[in-house]
C-alpha positions in Angstrom: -6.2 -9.2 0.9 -9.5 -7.6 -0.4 -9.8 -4.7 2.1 -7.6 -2.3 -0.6 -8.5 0.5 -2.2 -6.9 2.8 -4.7 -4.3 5.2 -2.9 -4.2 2.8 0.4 -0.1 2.7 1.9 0.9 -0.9 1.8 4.2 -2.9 3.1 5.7 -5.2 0.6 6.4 -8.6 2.3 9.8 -7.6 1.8 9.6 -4.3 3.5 9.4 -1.6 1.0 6.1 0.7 1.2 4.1 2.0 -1.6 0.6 3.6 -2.9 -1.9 1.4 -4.3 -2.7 2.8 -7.9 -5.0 0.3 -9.5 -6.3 -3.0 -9.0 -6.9 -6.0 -11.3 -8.4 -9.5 -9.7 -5.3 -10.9 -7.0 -2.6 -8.3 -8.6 -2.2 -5.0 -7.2 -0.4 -2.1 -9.0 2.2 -0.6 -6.4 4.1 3.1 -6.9 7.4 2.9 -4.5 9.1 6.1 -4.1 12.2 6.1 -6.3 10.7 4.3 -8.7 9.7 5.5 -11.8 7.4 3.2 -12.8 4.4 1.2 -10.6 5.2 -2.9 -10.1 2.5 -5.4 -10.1 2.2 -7.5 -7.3 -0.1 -10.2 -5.7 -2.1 -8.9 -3.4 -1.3 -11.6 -0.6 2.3 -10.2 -0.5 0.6 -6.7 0.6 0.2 -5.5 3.8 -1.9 -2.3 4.4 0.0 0.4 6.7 -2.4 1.6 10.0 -3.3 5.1 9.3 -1.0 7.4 11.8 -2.9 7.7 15.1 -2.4 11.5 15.8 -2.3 12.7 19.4 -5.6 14.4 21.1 -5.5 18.2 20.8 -5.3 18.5 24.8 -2.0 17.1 25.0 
């Protein structure tokens, strides 16, 4: 996955979401909530979260 960026949402392969904090070749550094330090993953165990689609102001 190369379409990251610094402070993107991602899904962990095993579920748990995070904020990309910085970005070194194929690893990814990852801050989960509740934890107090970032992890370092491979990026191909990433999955970037859609952006929430919010509703049209008519409706």
């Amino acid at each position: 996955m190369t379409d990251l960026a610094i402070g993107d949402t991602v899904r962990h392969d095993d579920g748990r979401e995070g904020t990309v904090t910085a970005m070194t070749g194929k690893r990814v550094s990852v801050k989960f909530p509740g934890h107090w330090r970032t992890s370092v993953i491979f990026a191909k165990r990433l999955s970037k979260t859609p952006a929430p689609v919010e509703a049209p102001a008519g409706e």
